[in-house]
N, C-alpha and C positions, 0 to 999 in steps of 0.2 A: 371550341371553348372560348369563352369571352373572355378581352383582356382584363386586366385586372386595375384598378385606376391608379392614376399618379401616385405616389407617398404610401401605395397600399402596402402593408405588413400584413405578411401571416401571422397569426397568436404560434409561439412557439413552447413546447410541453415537453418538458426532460422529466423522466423517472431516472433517480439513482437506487439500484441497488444495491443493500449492502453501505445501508446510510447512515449508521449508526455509531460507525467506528472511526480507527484511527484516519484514514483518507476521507471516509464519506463522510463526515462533519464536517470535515474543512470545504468538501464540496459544494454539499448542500447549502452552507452560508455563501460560499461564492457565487453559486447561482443564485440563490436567493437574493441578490444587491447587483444579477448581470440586468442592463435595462433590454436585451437583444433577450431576455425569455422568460415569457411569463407564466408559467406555472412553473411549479418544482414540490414532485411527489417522493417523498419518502420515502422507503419501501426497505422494513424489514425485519426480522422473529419476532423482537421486542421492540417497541417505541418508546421512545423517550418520555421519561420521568418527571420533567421541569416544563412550565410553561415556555422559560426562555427557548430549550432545545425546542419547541415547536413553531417557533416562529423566528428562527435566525433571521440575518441581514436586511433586507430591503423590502421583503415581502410575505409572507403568511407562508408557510409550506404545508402542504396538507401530507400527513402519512397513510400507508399502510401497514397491516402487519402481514407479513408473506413469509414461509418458510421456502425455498427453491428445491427444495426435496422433496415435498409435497403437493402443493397447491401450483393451478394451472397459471403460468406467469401471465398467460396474455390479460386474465383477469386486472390485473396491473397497469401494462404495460399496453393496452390492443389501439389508445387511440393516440399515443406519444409519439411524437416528432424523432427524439432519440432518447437509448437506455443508457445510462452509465453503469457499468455492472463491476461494484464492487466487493462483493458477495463473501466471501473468505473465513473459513473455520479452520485455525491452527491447534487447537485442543480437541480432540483425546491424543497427543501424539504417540501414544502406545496403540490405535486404532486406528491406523492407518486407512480401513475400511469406513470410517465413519466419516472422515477428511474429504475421501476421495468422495462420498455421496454431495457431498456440499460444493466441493470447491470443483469437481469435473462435470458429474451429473447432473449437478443444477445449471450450470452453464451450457449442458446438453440442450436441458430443458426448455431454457429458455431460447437457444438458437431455432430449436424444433416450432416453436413459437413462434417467430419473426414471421415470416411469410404470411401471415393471415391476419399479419396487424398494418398499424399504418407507417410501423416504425423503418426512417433512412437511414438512422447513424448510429451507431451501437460502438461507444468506448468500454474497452476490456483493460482491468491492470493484471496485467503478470510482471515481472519485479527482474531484477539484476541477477536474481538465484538462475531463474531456467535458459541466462548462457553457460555455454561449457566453459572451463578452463582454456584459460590462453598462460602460454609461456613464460610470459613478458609482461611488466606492467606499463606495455605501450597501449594508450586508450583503445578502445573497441569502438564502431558504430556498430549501427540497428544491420549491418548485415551478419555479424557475425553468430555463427552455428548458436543456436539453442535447445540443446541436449539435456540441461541439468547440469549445476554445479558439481552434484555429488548425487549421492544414491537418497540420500534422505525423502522424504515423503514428502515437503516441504518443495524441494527443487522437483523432483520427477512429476508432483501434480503441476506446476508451473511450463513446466516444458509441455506438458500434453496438450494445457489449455492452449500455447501456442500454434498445436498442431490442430485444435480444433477450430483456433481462428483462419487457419491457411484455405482449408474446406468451408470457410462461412463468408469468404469473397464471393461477390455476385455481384450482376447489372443491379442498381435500384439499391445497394446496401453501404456505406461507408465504416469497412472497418477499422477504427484505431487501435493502438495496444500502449499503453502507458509500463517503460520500464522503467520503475526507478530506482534506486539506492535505498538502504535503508532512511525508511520513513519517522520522523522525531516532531513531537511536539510537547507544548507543556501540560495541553489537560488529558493524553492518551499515555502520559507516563508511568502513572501505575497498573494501568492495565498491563503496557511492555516488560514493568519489574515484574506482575506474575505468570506473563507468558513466560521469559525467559530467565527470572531467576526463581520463581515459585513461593510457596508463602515463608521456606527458614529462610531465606533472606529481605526481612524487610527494610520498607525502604529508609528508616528511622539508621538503618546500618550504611547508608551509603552517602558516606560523608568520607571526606579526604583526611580528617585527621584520624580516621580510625585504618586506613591503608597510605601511611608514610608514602610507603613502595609497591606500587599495582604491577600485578603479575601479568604480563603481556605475551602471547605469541610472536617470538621473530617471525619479521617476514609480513606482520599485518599491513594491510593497506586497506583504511575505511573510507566509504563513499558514503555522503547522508546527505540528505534534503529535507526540507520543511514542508508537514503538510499541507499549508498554505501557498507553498509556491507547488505543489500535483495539482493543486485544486486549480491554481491560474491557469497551468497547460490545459486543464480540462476547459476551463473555459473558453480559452483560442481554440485549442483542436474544434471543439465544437460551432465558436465563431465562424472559425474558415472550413471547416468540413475536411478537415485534411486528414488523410486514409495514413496503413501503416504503424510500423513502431514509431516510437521515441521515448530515448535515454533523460533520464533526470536526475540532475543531480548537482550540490554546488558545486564550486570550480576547486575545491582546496581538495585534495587525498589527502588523508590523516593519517601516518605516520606511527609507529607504537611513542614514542616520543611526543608526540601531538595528540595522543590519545589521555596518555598520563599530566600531559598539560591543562589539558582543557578539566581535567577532574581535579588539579590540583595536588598531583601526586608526582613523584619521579617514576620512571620505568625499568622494574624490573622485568627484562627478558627471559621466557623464557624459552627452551626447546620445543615446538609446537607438537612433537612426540609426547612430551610432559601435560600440556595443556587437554591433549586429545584424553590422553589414559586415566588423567584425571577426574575429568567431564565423565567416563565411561564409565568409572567406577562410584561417580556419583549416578548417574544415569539407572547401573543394576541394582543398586541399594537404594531407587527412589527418594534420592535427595533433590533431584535435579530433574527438573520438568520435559529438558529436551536432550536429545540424542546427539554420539560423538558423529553420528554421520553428517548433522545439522554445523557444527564448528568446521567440519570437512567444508562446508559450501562457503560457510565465511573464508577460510582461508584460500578458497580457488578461485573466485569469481575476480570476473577480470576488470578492470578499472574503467569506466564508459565514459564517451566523448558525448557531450550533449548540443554538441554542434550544430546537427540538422534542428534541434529543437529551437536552438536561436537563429539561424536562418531561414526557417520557415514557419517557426509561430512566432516571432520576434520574442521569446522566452528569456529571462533571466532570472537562477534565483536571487532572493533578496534578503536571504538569512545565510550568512557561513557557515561550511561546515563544523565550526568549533561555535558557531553560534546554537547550531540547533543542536550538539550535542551534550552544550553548557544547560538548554533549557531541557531536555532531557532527563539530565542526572538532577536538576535543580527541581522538577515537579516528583521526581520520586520521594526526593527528601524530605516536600510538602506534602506527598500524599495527593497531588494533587489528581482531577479527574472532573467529569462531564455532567451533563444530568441526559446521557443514554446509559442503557446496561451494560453495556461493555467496558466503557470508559470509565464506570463509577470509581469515585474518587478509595480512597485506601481509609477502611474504616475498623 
């Protein structure tokens, strides 16, 4: 094979899957503005709505529309450098059968896929839910067991995907796993009010002077990051090729007190036996879009060290944790949202 000349660069081609949403926008602009790669393909059910979403950051991104359920990925994906597959459907949460087709199935699919493309680096996120409970909230690293927070559908697809990445190591493949903490930003905040508070609680309601006193589970300990700073790790992970987990997430644990701060409320505690049976009973009367077993995973997942993240991608975030969870509650209030479908603003 001939060498290749001085200064020669390969053109580098990432497809993100699963580009439409709360991480994959923040990604696709970040590579869209990386000078180390020049294409960046879109790819997913619906495309975006706005000129601007088609053309973020530094350069033109071209979409596709792919369902991963359906349609053959390599069509996609067959002459890409690397995939970032952020793929993920949390509703119908009463359909746990329709979850698993997207969020395992389709990740099947597309592994079943690799080998007969050109693709070397395939970054996966699975999230802080599919470790198991630890005892203590003495930080974790990327070794620790990944069983599932809780029985929820949410955790148990997250641990699987893990177990499908264990079987997708190979010579010639680099695979990454991005866990992070809860994910917050300002234009994906009304999508997060209907994932997880649904449409009787709009976001016109969530304002501090209508909850004096915010009813908190003892014992919470919250971890968030910005999806702006997932998107930077994606872009070092892919810089330097580095295989593996990594934990993300700012350096503050939030506190129930630091919780009711950052909203501008005092903390009412309460017995997280209260909170769970509460949740439940909105949950069977269909007040409440997600399940007590989903609060289960909130309350067990274990606090993560993002340590290897800054010693081997030089990573830091660069929003607090009370910063992203300020612009969080603050884009609810706005209604705020994107111009893709998922993210659409609160109308």
């Amino acid at each position: 094979m001939p060498e290749e000349p001085a200064g020669y660069r390969r053109e580098v081609k990432v497809v993100v899957v699963g580009a439409t949403g709360n991480i994959g926008t923040a990604v696709v602009e970040r590579l869209a503005s990386d000078p180390e790669v020049d294409e960046v393909v879109g790819v997913a059910r619906r495309l975006p709505e706005t000129p601007e979403a088609r053309a973020p950051g530094g350069r033109s991104v071209r979409w596709r529309a792919l369902d991963v359920r359906l349609a053959r990925p390599q069509d996609v994906v067959g002459d890409a450098d690397a995939v970032v597959d952020l793929a993920w459907m949390f509703h119908p949460t009463r359909r746990p059968d329709i979850t698993w087709s997207t969020n395992v199935i389709g990740l099947v699919r597309l592994l079943e896929a690799l080998p007969s493309t050109s693709v070397s680096q395939l970054v996966v996120a699975s999230s802080i839910a599919a470790y198991s409970p630890a005892g203590s909230d003495a930080p974790v690293a990327e070794d620790w067991p990944t069983h599932g927070a809780s029985s929820a559908a949410y955790a148990r697809e997250k641990a699987y995907v893990e177990r499908l990445l264990d079987l997708a190591e190979r010579p010639g493949l680099v695979v990454s796993r991005l866990r992070p903490a809860f994910v917050f930003q300002w234009r994906a905040s009304s999508e997060q009010r209907r994932i997880f508070a649904g449409p009787l609680v709009p976001g016109r309601l969530m304002r501090p002077e209508l909850a004096p006193r915010l009813p908190i589970p003892a014992g919470l300990r919250l971890q968030v990051v910005h999806a702006r700073d997932v998107a930077d790790a994606v872009a070092r992970i892919l810089a330097r090729r580095a295989p593996g987990p990594f934990n993300l997430c700012a350096d503050q644990v939030l506190t129930e007190s630091d919780v009711a701060e950052a909203v501008g409320s005092r903390a009412w505690v309460v017995p997280p036996r209260v909170a769970r049976a509460a949740l439940g009973a909105a949950w069977r009367t269909r007040a409440a879009p997600v399940p007590p077993e989903l609060f289960d995973a909130l309350m067990r997942v274990p606090v993560l060290s993002h340590a290897r993240a800054r010693s081997e991608l030089d990573w830091a975030p660069t929003r607090t944790a009370t910063e992203a969870l300020q612009e969080l509650l603050g884009g609810m209030q706005a209604g705020a949202g994107h111009g893709t479908p998922p993210l659409h603003p609160d109308r």
